[in-house]
C-alpha positions as CSV (number, residue, x, y, z in Angstrom):
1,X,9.7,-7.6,37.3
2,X,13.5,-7.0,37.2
3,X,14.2,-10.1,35.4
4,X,11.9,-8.9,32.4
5,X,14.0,-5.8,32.7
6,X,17.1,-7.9,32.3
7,X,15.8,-9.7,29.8
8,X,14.7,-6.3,27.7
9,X,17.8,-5.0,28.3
10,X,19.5,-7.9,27.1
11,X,17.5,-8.0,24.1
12,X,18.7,-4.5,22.7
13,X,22.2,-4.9,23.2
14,X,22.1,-7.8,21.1
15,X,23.9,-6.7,17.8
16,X,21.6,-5.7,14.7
17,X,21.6,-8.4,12.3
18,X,20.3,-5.7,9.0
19,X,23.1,-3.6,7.9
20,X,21.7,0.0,6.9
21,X,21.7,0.0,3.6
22,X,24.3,2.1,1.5
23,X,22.7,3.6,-1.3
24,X,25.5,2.5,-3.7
25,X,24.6,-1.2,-3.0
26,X,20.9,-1.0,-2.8
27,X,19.2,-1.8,-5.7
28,X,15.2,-0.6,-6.8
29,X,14.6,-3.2,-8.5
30,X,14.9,-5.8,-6.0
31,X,12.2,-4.7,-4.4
32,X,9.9,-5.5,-7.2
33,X,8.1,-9.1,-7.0
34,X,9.7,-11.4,-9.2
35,X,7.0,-13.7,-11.5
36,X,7.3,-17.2,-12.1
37,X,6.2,-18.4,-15.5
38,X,5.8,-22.4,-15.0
39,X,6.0,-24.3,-18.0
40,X,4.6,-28.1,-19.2
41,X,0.9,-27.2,-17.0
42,X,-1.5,-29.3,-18.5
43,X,-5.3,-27.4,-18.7
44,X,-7.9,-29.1,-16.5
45,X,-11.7,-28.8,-18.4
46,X,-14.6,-29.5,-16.2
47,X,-16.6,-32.8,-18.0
48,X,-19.9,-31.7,-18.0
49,X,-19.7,-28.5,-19.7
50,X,-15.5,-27.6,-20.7
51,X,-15.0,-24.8,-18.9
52,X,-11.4,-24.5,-17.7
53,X,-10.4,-24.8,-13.8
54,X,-7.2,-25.4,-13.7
55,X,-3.6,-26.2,-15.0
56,X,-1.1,-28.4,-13.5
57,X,1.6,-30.6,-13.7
58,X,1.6,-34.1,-14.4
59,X,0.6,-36.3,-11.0
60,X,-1.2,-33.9,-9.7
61,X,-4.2,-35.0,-8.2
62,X,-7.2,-32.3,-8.2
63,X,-10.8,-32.1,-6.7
64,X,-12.8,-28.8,-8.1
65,X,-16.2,-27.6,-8.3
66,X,-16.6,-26.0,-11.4
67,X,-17.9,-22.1,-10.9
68,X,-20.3,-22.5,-14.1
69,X,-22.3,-25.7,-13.8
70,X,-21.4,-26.4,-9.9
71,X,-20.6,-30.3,-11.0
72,X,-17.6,-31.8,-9.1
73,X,-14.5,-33.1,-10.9
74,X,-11.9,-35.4,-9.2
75,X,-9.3,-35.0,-12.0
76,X,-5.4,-36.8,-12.1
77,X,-3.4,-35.5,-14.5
78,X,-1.5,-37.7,-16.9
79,X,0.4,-37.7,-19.9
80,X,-1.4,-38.2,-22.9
81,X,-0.5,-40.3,-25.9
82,X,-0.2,-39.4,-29.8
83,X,-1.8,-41.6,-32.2
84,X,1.7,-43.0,-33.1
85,X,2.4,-44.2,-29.1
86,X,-1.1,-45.5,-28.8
87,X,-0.1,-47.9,-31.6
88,X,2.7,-49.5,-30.8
């Protein structure tokens, strides 16, 4: 029993690690949450009847259920070629 009182003891003399924070360096704004706008996602359409699932990047591997028409899709996402690439 005295060694978890050591042990609490010990434990409150260690030295705070947060700073209090000054009002001159705190900023209000920080503690809004940031969004992240990803860009180059590639929309994922179920087969059976389009309805969009998903978007993702390229080589991303997917299994969904679509909510509409409860098929299953195993979908991989790659690039897709222009007329002009598929030619040559």
């Amino acid at each position: 029993m005295q060694e978890i009182r050591k042990i609490l003891a010990s434990s409150s003399d260690a030295p705070n690690m947060n700073p209090p924070m000054d009002s001159h360096t705190h900023n209000p704004k920080d503690d809004k949450p940031k969004v992240v706008v990803q860009t180059n996602l590639t929309p994922v359409r179920c087969g059976t009847c389009n309805a969009l699932l998903a978007k993702g990047s390229l080589g991303s591997l997917l299994a969904i259920v679509c909510g509409r028409c409860k098929t299953y899709n195993l979908v991989e996402i790659q690039k897709a070629f222009t007329e002009t690439q598929k030619r040559v």
